[in-house]
C-alpha positions as CSV (number, residue, x, y, z in Angstrom):
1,X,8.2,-18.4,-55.0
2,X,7.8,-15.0,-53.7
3,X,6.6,-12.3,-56.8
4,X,7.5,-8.8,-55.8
5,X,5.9,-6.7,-58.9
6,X,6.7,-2.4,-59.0
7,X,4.0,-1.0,-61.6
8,X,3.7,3.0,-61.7
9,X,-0.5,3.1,-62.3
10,X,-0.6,6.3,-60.1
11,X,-3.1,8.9,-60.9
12,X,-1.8,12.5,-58.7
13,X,-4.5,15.0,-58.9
14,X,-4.1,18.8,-58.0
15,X,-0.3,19.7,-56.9
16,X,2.4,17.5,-58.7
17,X,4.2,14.5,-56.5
18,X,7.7,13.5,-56.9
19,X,9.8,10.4,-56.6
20,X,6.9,8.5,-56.2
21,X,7.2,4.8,-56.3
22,X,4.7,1.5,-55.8
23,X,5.2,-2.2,-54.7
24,X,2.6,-4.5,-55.5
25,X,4.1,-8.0,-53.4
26,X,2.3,-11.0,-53.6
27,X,3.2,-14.8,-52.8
28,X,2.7,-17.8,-55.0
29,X,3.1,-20.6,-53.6
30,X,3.3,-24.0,-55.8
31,X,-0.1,-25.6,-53.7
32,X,-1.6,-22.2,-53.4
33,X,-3.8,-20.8,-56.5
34,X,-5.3,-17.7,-54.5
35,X,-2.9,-15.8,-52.8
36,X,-4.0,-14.1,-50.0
37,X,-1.2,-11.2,-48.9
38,X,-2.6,-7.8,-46.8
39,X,0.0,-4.7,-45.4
40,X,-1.5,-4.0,-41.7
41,X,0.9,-1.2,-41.0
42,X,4.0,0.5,-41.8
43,X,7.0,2.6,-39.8
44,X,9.5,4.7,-41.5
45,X,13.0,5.0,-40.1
46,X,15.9,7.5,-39.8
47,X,16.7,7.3,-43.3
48,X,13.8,7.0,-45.3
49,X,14.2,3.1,-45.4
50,X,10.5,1.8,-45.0
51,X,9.2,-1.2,-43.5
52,X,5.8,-3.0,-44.1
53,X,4.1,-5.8,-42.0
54,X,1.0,-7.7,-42.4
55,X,0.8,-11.6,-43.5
56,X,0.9,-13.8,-46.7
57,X,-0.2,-17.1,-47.9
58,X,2.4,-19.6,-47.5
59,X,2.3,-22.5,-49.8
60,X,0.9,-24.3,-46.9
61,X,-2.1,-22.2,-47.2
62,X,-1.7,-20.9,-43.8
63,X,-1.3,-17.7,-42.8
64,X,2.7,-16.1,-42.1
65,X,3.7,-12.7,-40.9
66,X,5.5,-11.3,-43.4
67,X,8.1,-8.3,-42.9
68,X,9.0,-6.3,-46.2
69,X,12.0,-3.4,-46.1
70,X,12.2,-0.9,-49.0
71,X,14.9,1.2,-49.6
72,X,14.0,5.2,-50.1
73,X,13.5,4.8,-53.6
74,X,11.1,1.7,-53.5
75,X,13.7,-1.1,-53.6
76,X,12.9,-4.0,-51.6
77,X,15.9,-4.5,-49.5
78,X,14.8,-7.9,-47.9
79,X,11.8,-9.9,-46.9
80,X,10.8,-12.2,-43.8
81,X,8.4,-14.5,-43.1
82,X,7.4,-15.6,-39.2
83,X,5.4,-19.2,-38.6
84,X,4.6,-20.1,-35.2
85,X,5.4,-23.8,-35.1
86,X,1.6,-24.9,-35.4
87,X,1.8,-24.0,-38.9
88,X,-1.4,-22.4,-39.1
89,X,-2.6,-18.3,-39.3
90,X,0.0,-15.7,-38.1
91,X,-0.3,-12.5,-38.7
92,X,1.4,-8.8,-38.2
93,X,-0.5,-6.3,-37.1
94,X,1.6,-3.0,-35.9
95,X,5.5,-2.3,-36.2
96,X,8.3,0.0,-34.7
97,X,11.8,0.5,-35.4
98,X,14.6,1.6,-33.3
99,X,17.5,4.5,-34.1
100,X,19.8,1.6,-35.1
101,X,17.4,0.0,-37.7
102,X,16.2,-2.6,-35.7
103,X,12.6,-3.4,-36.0
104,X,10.0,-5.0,-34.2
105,X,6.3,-6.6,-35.2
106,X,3.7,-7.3,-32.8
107,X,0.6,-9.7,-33.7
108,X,-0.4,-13.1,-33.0
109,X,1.3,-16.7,-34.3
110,X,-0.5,-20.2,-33.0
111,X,1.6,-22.7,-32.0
112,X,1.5,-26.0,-30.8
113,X,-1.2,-27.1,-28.0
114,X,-2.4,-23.9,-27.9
115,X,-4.5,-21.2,-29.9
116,X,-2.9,-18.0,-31.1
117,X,-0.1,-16.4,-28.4
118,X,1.0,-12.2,-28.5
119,X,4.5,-12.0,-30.2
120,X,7.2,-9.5,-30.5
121,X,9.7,-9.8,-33.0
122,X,13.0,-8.2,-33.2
123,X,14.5,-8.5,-36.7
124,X,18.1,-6.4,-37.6
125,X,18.6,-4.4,-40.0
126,X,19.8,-6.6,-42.1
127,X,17.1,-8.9,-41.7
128,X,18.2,-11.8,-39.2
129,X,15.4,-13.0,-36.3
130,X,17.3,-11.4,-33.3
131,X,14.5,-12.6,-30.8
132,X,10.8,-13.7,-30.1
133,X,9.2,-12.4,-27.2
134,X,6.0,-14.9,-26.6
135,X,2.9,-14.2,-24.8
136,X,0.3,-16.3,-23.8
137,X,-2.2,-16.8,-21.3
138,X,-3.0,-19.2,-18.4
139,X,-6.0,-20.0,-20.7
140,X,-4.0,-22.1,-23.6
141,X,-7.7,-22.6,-26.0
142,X,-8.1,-19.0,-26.3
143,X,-6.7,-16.3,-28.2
144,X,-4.0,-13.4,-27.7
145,X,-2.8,-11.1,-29.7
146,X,-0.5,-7.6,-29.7
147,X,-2.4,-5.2,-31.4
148,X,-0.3,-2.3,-31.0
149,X,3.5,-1.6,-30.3
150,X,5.7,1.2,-29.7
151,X,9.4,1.7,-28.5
152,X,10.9,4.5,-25.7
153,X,13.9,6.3,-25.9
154,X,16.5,3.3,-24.2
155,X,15.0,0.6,-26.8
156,X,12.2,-0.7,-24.5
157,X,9.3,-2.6,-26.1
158,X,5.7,-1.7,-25.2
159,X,3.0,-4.0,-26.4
160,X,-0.5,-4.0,-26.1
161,X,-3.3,-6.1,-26.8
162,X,-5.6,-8.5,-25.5
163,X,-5.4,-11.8,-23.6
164,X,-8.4,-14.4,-22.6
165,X,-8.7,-15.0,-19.1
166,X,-9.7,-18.2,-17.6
167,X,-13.0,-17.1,-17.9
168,X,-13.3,-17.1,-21.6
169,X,-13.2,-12.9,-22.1
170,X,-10.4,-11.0,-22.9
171,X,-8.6,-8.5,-21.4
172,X,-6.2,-5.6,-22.1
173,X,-3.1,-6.8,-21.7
174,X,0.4,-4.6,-21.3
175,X,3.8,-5.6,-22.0
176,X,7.0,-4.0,-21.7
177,X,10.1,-5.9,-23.0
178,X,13.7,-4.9,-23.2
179,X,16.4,-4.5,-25.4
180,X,17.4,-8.4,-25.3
181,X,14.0,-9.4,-25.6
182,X,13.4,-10.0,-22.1
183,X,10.2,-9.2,-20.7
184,X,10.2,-6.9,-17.7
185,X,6.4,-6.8,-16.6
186,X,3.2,-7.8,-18.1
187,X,0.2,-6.3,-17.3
188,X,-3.7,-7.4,-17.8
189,X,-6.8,-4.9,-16.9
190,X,-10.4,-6.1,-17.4
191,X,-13.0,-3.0,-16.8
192,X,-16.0,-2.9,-13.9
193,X,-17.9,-5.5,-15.3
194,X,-15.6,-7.9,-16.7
195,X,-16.6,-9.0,-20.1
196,X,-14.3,-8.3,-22.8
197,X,-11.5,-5.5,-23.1
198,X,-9.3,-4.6,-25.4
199,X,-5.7,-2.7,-26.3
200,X,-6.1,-0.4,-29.4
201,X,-3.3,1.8,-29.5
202,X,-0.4,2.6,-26.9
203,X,2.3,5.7,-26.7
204,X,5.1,6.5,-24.4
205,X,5.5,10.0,-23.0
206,X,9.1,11.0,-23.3
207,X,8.8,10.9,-19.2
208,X,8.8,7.2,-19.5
209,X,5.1,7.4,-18.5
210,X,3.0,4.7,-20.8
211,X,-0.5,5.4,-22.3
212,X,-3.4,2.9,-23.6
213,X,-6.7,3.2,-24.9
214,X,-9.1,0.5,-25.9
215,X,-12.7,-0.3,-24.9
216,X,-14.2,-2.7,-21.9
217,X,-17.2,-4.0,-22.8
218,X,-20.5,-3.6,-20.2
219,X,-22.3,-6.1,-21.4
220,X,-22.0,-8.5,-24.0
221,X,-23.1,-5.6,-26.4
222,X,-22.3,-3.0,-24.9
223,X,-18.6,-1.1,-24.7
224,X,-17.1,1.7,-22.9
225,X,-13.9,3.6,-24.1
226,X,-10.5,2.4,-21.8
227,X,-7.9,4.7,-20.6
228,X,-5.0,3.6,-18.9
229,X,-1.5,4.9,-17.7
230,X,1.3,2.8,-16.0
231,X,4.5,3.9,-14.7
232,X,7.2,3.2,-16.5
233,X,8.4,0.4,-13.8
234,X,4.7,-1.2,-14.5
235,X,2.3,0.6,-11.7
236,X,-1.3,1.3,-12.9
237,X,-1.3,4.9,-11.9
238,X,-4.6,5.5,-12.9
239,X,-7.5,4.5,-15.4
240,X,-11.0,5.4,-17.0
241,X,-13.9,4.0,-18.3
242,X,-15.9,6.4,-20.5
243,X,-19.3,5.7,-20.7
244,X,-21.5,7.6,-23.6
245,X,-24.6,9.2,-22.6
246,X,-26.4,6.4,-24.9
247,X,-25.1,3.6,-22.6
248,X,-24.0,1.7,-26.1
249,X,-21.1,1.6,-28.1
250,X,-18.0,3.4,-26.9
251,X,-14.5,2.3,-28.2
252,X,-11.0,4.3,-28.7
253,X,-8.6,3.5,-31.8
254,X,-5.8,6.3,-31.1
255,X,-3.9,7.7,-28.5
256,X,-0.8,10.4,-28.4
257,X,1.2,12.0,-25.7
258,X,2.8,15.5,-25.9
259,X,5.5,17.2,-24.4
260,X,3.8,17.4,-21.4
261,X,2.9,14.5,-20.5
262,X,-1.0,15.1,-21.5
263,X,-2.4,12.2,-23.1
264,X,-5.4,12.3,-26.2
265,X,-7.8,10.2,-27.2
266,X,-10.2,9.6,-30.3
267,X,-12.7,6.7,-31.1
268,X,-16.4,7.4,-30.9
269,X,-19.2,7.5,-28.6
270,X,-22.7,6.5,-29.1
271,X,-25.2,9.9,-27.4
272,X,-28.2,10.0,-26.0
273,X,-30.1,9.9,-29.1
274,X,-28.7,6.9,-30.3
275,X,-26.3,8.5,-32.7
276,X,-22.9,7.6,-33.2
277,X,-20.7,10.7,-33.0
278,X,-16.3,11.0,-33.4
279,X,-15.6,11.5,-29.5
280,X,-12.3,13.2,-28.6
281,X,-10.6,14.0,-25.0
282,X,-7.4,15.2,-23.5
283,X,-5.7,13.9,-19.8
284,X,-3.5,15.8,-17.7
285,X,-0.5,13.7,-16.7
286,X,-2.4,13.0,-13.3
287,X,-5.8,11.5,-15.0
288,X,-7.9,14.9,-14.8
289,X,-10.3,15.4,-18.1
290,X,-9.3,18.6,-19.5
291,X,-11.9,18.4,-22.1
292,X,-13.8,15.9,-24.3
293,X,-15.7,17.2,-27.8
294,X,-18.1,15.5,-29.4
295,X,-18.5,15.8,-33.5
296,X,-21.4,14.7,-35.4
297,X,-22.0,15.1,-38.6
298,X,-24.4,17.1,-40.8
299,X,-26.1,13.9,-41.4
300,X,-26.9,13.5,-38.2
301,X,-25.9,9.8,-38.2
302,X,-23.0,7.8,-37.6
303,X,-19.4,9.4,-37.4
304,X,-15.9,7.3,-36.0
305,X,-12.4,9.0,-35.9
306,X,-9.8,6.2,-36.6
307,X,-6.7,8.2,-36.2
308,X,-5.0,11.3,-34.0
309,X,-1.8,13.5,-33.9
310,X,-0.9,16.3,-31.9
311,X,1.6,18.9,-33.2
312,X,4.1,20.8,-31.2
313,X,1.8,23.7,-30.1
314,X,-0.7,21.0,-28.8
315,X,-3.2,21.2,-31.9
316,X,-5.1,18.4,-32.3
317,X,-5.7,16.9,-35.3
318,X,-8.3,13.4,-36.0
319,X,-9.5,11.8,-39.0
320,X,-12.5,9.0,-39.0
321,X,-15.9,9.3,-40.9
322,X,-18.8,11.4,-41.2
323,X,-21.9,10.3,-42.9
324,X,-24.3,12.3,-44.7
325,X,-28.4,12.8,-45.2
326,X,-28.2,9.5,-47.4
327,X,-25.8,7.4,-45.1
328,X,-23.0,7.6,-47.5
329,X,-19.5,8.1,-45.6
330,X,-17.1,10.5,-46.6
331,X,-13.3,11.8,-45.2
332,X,-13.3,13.9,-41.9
333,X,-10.5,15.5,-40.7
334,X,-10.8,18.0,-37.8
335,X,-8.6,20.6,-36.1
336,X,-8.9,21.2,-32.0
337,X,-6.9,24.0,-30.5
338,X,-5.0,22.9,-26.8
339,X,-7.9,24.2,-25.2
340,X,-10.6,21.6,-27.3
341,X,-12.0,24.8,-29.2
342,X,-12.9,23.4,-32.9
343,X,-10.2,25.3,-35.5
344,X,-11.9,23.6,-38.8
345,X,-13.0,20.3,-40.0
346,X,-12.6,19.3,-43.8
347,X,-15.0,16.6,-45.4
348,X,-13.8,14.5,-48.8
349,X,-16.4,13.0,-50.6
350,X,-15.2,10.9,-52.9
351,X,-15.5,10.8,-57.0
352,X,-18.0,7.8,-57.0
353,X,-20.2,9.8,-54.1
354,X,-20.5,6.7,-51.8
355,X,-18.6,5.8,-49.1
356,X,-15.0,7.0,-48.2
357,X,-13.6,6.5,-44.9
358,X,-9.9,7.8,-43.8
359,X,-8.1,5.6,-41.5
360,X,-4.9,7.1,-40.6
361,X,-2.8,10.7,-40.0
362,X,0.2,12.0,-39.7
363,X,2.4,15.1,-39.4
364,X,4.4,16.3,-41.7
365,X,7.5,17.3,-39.5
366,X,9.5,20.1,-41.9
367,X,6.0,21.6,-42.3
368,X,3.8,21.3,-39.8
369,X,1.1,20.2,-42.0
370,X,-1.5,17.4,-42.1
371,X,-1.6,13.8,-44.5
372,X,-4.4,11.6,-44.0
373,X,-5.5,8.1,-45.8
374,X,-8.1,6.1,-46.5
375,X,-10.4,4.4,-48.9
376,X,-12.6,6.1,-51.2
377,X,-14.9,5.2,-53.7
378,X,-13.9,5.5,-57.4
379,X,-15.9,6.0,-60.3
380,X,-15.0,2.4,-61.6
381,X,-17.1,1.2,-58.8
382,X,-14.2,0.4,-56.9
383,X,-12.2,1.3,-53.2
384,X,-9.2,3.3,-54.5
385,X,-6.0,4.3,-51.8
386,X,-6.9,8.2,-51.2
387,X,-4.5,10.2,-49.8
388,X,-4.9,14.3,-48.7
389,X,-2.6,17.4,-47.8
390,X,-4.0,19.6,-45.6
391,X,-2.7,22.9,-44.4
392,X,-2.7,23.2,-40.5
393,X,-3.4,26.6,-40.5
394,X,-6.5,26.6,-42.2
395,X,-7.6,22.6,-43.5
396,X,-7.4,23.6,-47.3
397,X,-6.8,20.6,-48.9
398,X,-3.5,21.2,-50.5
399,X,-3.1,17.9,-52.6
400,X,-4.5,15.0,-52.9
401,X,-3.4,11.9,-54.8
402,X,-5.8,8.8,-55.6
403,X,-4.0,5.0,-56.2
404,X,-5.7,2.0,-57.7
405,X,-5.1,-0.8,-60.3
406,X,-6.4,-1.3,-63.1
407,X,-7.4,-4.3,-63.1
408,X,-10.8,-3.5,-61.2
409,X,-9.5,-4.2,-57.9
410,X,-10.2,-3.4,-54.5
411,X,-7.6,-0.8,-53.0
412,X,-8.0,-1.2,-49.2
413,X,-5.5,1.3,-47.5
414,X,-4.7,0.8,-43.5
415,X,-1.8,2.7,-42.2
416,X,0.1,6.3,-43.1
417,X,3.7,8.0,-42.0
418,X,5.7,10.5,-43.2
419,X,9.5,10.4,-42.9
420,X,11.3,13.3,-41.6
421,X,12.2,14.1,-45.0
422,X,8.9,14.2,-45.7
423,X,8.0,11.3,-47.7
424,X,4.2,9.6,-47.0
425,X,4.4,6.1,-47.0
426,X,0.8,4.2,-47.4
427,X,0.3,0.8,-47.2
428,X,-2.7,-1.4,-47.4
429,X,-3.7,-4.3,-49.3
430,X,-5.4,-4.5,-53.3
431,X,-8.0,-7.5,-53.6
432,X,-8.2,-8.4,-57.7
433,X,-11.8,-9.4,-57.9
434,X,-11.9,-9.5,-62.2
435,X,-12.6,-13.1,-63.8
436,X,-11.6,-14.9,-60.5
437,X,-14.1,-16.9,-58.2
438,X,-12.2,-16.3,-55.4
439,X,-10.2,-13.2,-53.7
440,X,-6.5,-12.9,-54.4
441,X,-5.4,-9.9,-52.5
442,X,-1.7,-8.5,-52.5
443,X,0.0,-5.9,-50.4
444,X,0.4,-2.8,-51.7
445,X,2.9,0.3,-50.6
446,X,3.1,3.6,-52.0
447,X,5.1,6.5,-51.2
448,X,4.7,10.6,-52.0
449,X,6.8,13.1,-51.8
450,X,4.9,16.5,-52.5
451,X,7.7,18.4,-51.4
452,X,7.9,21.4,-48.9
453,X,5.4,24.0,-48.4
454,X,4.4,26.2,-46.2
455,X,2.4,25.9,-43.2
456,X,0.2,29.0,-43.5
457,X,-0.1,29.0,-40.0
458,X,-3.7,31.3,-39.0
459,X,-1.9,35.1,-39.5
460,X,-4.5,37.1,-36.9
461,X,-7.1,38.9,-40.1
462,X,-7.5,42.9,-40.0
463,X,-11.2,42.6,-40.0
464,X,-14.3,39.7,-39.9
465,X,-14.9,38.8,-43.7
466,X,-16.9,35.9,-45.3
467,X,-15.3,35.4,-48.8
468,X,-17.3,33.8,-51.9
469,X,-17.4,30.1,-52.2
470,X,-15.2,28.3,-54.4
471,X,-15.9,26.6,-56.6
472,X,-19.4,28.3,-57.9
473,X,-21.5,27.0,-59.6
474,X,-20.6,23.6,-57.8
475,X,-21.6,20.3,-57.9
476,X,-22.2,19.1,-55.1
477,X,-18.5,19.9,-53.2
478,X,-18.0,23.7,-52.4
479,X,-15.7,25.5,-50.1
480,X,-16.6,28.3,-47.1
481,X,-13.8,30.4,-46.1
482,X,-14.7,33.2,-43.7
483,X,-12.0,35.5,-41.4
484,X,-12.2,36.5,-37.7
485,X,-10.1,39.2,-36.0
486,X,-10.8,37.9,-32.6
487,X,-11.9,34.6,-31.0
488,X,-15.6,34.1,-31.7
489,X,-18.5,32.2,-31.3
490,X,-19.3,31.4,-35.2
491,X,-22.2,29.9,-36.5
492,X,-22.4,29.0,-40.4
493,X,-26.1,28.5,-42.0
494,X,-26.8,27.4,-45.2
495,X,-30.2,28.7,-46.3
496,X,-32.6,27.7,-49.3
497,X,-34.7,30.0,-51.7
498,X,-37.6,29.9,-48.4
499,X,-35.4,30.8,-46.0
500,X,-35.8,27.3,-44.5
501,X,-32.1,25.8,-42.6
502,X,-30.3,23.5,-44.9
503,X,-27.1,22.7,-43.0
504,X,-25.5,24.4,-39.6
505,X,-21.9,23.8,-40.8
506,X,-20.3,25.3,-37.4
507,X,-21.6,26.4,-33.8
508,X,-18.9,26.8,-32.1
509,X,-16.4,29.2,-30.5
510,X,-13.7,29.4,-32.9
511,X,-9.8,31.3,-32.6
512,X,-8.7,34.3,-34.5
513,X,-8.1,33.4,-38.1
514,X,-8.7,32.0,-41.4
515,X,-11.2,29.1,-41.3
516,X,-12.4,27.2,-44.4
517,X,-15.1,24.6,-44.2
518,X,-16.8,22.0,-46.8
519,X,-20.1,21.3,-47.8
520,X,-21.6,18.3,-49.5
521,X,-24.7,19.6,-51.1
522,X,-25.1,15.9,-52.8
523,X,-28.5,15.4,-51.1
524,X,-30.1,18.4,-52.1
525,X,-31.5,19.8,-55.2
526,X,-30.2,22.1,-57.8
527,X,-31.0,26.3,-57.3
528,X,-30.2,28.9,-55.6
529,X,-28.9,28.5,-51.9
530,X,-27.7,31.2,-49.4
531,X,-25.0,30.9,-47.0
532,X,-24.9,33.1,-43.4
533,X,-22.1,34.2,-41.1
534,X,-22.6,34.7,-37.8
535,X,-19.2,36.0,-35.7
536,X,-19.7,38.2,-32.8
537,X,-21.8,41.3,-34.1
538,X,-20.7,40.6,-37.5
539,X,-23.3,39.4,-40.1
540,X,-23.0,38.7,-43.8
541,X,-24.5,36.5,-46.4
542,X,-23.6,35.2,-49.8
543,X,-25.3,33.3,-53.0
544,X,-24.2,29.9,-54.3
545,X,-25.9,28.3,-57.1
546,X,-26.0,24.4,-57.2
547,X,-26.0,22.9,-60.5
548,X,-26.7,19.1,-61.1
């Protein structure tokens, strides 16, 4: 018997949230004493009607997609289940849905004589299996699997993923399938040295053109970030493989396409110094680099963006992780102008000061502004859901909202979109880990509605200005926020009692505007710090006092 259980254990902090609702879904099966349920992604359609897929424990204790609709309000409207005929682990892993309400799941079912095969599934929107679009390779012990789907603007399917070749690595693998579930093409791309690739993410230009990004590996270690574009009639037109400067680990998780046909990217790149840095890049339509930034961290360490938007006037917007001095992890979220100039980067750190990492955006479309997710460590020792506002103009962080049960469980977050009314729908997965020797994980879904507000997009400042930090005293979060009349090369210093650097928050050339920027001073001591702006021929410098 499925359980479907709506608690309302929401804690909002800052700026109040309304019409929120949660769904806590779980199966219990009669054989099955641990159930084992996880949300892998979630698509919102025209009116506010939600839809969630991942996979759940059938009483067979395999392994079924699963395919939950909710109605605006948090009413579950109808659930499926998907077992490939094998009986064994399925499992959802992206989802679309068309202008009618028909929706469709990509991810992997096993089925008979073979290992796991790619599948598309088109369900209506009332719930009935329209079709099942199959995909397996000549290799029938290996694995496939869709990874990522998204839909044009006559209904066609694109899928991508990755498929094992005969020689036992995988490649990237494009689909496009139409309306009736026909597949029209299929495509597979290995990279220069053929060991394994992979399909991360996919968009389609409104030109029809189709975009992928993924990784080839080099070696069997090493991986290089994957571009590719097809035509929309199935012609490679033209692809990339990105090595780093360390000749390491390279991989892309997101891709976008504006209205021009230009293509970004975000993942991460490993440098020259063996460091691990958020890499972001922009195509023309024709393949040409326009630019490609690098950001690392002011730990110096390891930082990955996870997720990327672009708004209307080709701002860029990722979120990953940065770590710190100590290797904890915290939110990043960074703004790139059209031209790949830096605009601001924000950094959450958590209430339990360890390790939060945010793994998906989105765009607020009546506003303009920014929502991000991801997990972040609580005070109860726990991964809670955390979920930020940003303004676009200037990355304050307008609201922010943390989920998690109480019943000291695991809130694992992994996928974020906002409706067109404006409504942020999170789902993600809680694992209850109190008196139980094994996991039993559910799939949770949340939804926010913080309401309209304005974008505060950058208004051009009369003069340069570095305003006091806020909060101060702090402990250890504070806020810089620092004008500039005209486009600037700014550099940001924080300075101790000595004089000696502490932190170069920003080095960059930076537009006209309002900036604000964070810093985590959780790795230094308490006292008396300085803070220095650097903008053209302006100077100035302010006192913060760290108190611990």
């Amino acid at each position: 018997m499925k359980k479907l259980i709506i608690t309302f254990l929401f804690l909002t902090i800052c700026s109040a949230s309304y019409s929120q609702w949660i769904s806590n879904f779980s199966n219990t099966g009669s054989d099955v004493n641990i159930s084992d349920a996880k949300g892998q992604a979630v698509t919102v359609d025209y009116n506010d009607f939600s839809y969630v897929t991942g996979y759940l424990n059938e009483p067979t204790g395999n392994n079924n997609i699963v395919l939950i609709k909710y109605t605006p309000s948090g009413d579950t409207v109808w659930v499926r289940t998907f077992n490939g005929n094998a009986d064994l682990n399925d499992k959802g892993l992206d989802v679309c849905v068309d202008v009618n309400g028909n929706v469709y799941v990509t991810g992997y079912a096993q089925y008979q004589g073979r290992s796991s095969d790619a599948v598309v599934l088109k369900y209506s929107s009332n719930g009935n299996l329209l079709w099942v679009n199959q995909y397996s390779s000549t290799n029938s012990s290996a694995d496939d699997a869709g990874t990522a789907i998204t839909i044009d603007n006559y209904n066609n399917i694109y899928v991508t993923g990755y498929t094992t070749n005969n020689d036992g690595y995988t490649d990237i693998f494009v689909r496009k399938i139409g309306p009736s579930g026909d597949a029209l093409w299929t495509k597979t791309k290995d990279g220069e040295f053929h060991f394994d690739a992979e399909g991360n993410a996919i968009a389609v230009s409104g030109a029809g053109s189709i975009y992928v990004t993924g990784f080839f590996s080099s070696s069997e270690l090493n991986t290089n970030i994957a571009v590719l574009k097809y035509s929309s009639s199935g012609n490679l037109e033209w692809y990339k493989e990105i090595n780093g400067s360390g000749n390491s680990e390279d991989k892309a998780w997101g891709i976008v396409v504006d209205e021009s046909d230009n293509a970004y990217i975000t993942g991460y790149s490993t440098t020259s110094a063996g460091n691990i840095d958020c890499y972001t890049a922009r195509f023309s339509a024709s393949g040409v680099l326009l630019w490609s930034r690098l950001f690392n961290g002011s730990g110096n360490q390891t930082d990955k963006a996870w997720g990327i938007v672009v708004d209307t006037d080709e701002s860029v917007y990722i979120t990953g992780q940065t770590a710190s001095v100590n290797s904890n992890t915290d939110f990043l979220t960074v703004k790139y102008s059209s031209t790949g100039s830096m605009l601001w980067n924000s950094i959450y750190n958590g209430t339990g000061n360890q390790e939060d990492v945010s793994i998906g955006i989105d765009i607020l479309p009546n506003e303009n502004n920014i929502v991000v997710t991801g997990k972040s460590w609580g005070t109860s020792n726990n991964f809670d859901f955390a979920t930020i506002k940003y303004i676009s103009g200037t990355g304050n962080q307008s609201q922010i909202s943390i989920y998690g049960q109480s019943n000291n469980s695991q809130d694992i977050p992994t996928d974020i979109m906002s409706s067109r009314h404006g409504h942020v729908i999170v789902t993600g997965y809680g694992v209850n880990i109190a008196g139980v020797n094994e996991f039993d994980s559910f799939i949770s879904t949340i939804s926010l509605n913080w309401g309209s507000e304005i974008s505060n997009e950058p208004v051009i400042p009369e003069d340069f200005m570095l305003y006091q930090n806020y909060p101060n005293p702090f402990n250890p979060v504070t806020n810089f926020r620092f004008a500039i009349k005209v486009n600037s090369h700014v550099k940001l210093t924080v300075f101790d009692m000595l004089g000696r650097v502490v932190d170069i928050l920003a080095d960059a050339e930076l537009e006209a505007g309002t900036h604000n920027i964070t810093f985590n001073a959780a790795n230094l001591p308490s006292g008396i710090y300085f803070y220095k702006l650097e903008a053209g021929s302006y100077s100035a410098v302010k006192k913060m006092t760290l108190v611990k």
